[in-house]
Structure formats: C-alpha cells, structure tokens
N, C-alpha and C positions, 0 to 999 in steps of 0.2 A: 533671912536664915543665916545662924553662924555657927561655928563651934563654939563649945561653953571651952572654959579656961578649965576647968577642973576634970576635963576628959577626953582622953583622944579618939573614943569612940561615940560620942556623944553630940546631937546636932540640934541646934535651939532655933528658934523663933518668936519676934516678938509678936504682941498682938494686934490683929488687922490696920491698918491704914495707921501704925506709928513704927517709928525706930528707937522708942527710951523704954517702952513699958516690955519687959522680958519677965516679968513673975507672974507666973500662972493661976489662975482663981478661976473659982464658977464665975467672973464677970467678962472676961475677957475670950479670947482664942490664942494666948502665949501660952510656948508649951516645948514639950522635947523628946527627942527621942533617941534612946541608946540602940546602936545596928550593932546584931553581933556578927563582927568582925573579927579577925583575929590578928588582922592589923590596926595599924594607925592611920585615922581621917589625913590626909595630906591637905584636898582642896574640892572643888564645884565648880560648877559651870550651871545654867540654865538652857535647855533646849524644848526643842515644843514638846508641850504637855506633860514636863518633867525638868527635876533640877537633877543632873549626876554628881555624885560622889563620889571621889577615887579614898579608894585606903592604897597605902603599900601591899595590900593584898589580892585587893578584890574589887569592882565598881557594884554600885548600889542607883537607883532611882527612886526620889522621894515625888511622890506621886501627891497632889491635895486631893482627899476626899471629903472635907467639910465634916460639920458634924460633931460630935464628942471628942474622936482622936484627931482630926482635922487632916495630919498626913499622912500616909501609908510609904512604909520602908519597904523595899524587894531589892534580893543581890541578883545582880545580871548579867555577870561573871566572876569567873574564878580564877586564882590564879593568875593575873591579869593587871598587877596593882601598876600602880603608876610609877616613874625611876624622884621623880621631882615636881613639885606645886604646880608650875606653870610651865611646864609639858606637854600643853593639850591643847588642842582648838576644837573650836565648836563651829560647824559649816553645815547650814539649814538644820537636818533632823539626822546629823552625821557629828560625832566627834573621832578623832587620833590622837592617840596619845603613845609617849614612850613608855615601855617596860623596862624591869632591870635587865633584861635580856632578848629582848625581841620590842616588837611596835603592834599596836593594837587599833581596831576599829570598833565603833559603838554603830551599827542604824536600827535598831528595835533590838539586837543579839549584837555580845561581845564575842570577836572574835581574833584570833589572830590576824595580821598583819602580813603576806608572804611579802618579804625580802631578801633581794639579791645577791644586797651588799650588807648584809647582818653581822656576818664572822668581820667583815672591815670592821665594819662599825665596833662593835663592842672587845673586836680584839685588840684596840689601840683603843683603850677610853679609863681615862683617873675618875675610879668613883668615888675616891677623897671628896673632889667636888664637885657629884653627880646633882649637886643641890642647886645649881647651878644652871641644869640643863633647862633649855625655851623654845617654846614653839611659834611660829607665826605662821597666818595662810596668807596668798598671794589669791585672792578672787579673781586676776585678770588674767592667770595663767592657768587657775584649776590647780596649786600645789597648794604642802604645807611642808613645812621646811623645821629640822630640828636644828640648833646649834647646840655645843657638848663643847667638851674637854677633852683634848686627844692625852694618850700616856702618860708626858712627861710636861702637859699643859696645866697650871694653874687658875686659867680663865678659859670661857668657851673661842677655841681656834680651829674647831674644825663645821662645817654643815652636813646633813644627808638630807635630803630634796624627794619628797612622794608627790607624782604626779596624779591624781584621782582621778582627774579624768583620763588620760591616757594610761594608767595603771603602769607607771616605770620610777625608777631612780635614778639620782645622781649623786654625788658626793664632792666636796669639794675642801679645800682651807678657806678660812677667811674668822678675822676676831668681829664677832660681834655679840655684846650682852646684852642688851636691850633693844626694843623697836616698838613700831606700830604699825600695820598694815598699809596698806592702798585704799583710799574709801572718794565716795563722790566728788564731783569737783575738782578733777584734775590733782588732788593730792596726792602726790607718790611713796611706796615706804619709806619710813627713815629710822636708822639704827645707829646704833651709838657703842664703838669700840673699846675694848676695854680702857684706856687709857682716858675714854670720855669725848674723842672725836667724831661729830655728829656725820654721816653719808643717808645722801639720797639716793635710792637705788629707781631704776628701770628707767634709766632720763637716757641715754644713749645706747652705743653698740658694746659698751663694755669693754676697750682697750685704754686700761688707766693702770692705775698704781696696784690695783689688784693682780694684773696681770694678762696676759692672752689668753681669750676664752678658748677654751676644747672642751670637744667630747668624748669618753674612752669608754668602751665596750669592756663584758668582762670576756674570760675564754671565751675561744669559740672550737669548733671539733666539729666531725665528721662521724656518723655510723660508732657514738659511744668513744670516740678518741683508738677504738682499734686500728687504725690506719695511719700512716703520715699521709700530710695532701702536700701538693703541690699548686701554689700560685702563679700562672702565669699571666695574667694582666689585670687592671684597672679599668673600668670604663663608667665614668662620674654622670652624675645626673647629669641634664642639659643646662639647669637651675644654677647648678652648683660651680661649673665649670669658670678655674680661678680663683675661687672665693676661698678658698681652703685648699691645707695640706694634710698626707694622709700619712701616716707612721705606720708599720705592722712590727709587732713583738710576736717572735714564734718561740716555740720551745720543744724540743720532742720528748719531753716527759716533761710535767708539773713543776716536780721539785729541781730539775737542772735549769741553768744563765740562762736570759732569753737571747737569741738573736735580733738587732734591730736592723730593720729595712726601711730606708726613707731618710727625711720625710719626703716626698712627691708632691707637688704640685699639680692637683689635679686640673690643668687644661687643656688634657685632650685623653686619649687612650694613652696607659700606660704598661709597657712591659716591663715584667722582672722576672726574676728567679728564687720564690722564697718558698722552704720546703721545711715543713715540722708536723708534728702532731695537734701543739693546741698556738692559735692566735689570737692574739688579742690586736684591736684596731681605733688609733686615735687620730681623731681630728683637728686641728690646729685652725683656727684664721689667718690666712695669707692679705687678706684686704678689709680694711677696720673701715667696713659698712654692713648694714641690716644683710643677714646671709639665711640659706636652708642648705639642709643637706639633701634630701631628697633620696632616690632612693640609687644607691650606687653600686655596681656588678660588680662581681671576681668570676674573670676564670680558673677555675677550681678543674684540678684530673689527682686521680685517687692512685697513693704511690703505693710502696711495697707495706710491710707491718714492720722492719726496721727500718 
C-alpha cells in the first residue's frame, strides 16, 4: 500500500502478491482509495487487523475486506493528526504518536495522551523543523521515547520519555536523529547524533559523556498549594542509602526564585530546614553503579498561609 504521487489524500495498492502492477482492471485486485481528509496523508504503520494512517489532521484505518472494493476506509480520530512521518510507534495492538500539540494513543479508540510535561515540551520546541521529529520504543523497559527540536535548536536535542507500563514521563537533552530499537539477541539500541556519531545505549550505568543521570519531579504542594509546609527531615529507602543525592527547589509562590537546599547525600536520616509553598525534588547519582530509588520519606508539618 502507498500513497499515489498525484495526491495527498489519496492511498493505492498494487495487486495481490506483486509490487509493479498498480493499474487497476477487472483482472486484477490493484486499486485506491481517496479518505476524505481534510488534511494531508503524512505516513502508516501496520497493526493487527489493520494498516493506520496519520494525516495532519486526523488517523484513519484501512481495514481489507476483499471482494469488489477490497479495502474499507474509517476515521478514528479527530483532530489528532500527527506533528511528523516518523513520529509513531507501533507496540502490539497499541500505537503513540506526537500531535502538534499534545501526544496521542491508538488501542481500538484514538485518544488523548495526559501529559505532565506538555507545556515543557511544546513550550520550547522549533516547529521550523518539527519535520524532523522520531520516535522509538524501548520493549525492555515498556517506553517510547520522542526526540524534537528544542527553540533555538536546528536538529533533534532534546527527548520526552512515556512510560506505558508504568504510565509516567521524563524528559531529558541529548542530540539524536536516527536509531533503531533493542530486538533479540542481545542487540542494544543504537542511534546516530546529529553530526553522524554512532552510540549504543543501555550497555552500563550511564555515567559518560552524556552526563550524571538524575531524576526531577515536577511541583510538589500541599492541600491545593493554600499553605507553606515545612521540611524537616529525609529518611531514604534502605536500597537507596548512598547511591544518590537529593536537591529540593522550594518557592513560596510559582512565579518568584526558587530557593535551593542540598544537595544531601542520602546515607542516613537527614535533617533540614526548608520551608515554601511548592517543591520540586531531584535526584542526582552519588555512586556510578546499577541504583533504585525506592521509596523515600519527608517529614512534612503544615505552616502558616504566609
């Protein structure tokens, strides 16, 4: 199945068991079919029991029913279109794809995507060259991972990271334009940065030229943010204890500085003094080996409303 050249809503197919014969006759099963769209065909994918089709607008599934028309067209969502060709992945009877402004899921219903870090995302993104933007799944962690164009970027430098099975995000820098998954065989991904330098990912603990892995939470508040709280201690999972340092950014309103506290070494109980309305909490590696964070306490007591 491909698009013809003479149409950007328009999706052909040659006839049964060739790739050369694409003109349609009573002798064949080559044929086409115009979707009305009222965007433009971008790209495809094959999942079971169906091929999808992203416009800029809208996604479609081309259904085979044999027979006189052979395929059958249905839109199965709206509003919904894709940002770029190779945007999407396909995972069993699931695909994601980016929108011009949000992320989208396919599993029998299109639907929105909730996202955390969306205003990040598309509030720092050149859609000069949104054409650009690629997706890749990671089957050994349950993600799919977009790479884009941050603002004042010409090539893709920045990632956002969906977790499907554990339904979370992450976001990070890093240049990479092209890649290919993890597949059988001890294969690892490997991607290729703008400049053309080949990296194999997931082969260590991640302390190289990329940088010091962490993890940062976004806000955090209390009862709607109507209160300032008060932090007074740390107390780290038992797992954890060592392996990481812990940063807190506080702020007593949104838009004012944050205050920064740390970072701590979490290996033991830790006391402080940090007092705002909203915090935000990042994780750092203290020791470049295999780590978790586990799950780690605050003692928290509820302050005045100034």
């Amino acid at each position: 199945m491909a698009l013809a050249d003479y149409s950007t809503k328009r999706i052909q197919w040659a006839t049964q068991e060739t790739i050369s014969d694409w003109i349609s006759s009573d002798a064949n099963s080559a044929g086409w079919l115009d979707l009305g769209t009222d965007g433009d065909l971008m790209c495809g994918a094959a999942t079971r029991g169906a091929t999808l089709i992203w416009s800029n607008k809208d996604l479609w599934t081309i259904t085979w029913i044999g027979g006189e028309f052979v395929f059958r067209a249905d839109r199965v969502g709206d509003n919904c279109g894709i940002i770029a060709a190779n945007a999407k992945v396909v995972i069993d009877s699931s695909s994601y794809w980016m929108g011009h402004a949000g992320f989208f899921v396919f599993d029998g219903y299109a639907r929105p995507l909730p996202c955390e870090v969306q205003d990040y995302v598309f509030g720092s993104f050149n859609r000069t060259y949104a054409h650009l933007v690629w997706a890749l799944s990671n089957h050994t962690f349950g993600e799919v991972t977009w790479y884009y164009p941050s603002a004042s970027a010409t090539y893709c430098d920045r990632y956002v990271t969906f977790s499907y099975r554990e339904s979370h995000w992450t976001t990070g820098t890093m240049s990479r334009s092209a890649g290919i998954p993890s597949a059988s065989g001890g294969i690892v991904p490997l991607m290729f940065d703008h400049t053309g330098a080949l990296f194999t990912h997931e082969t260590g603990t991640g302390r190289n030229s990329e940088g010091t892995p962490s993890l940062e939470s976004g806000p955090l508040e209390i009862e709607g943010g109507d209160n300032l709280v008060q932090i007074q201690s740390i107390l780290p999972d038992d797992k954890t204890v060592g392996d990481v340092k812990i940063t807190l950014y506080g702020t007593p309103n949104p838009d004012t500085a944050e205050t920064t506290y740390g970072p701590y070494t979490l290996t033991a109980r830790t006391t402080l003094r940090a007092k705002a309305r909203q915090f935000r909490v990042k994780l750092t590696e203290a020791v470049a080996s295999a780590w978790r964070v586990g799950t780690i306490r605050f003692g928290v007591v509820k302050s005045s409303r100034r």
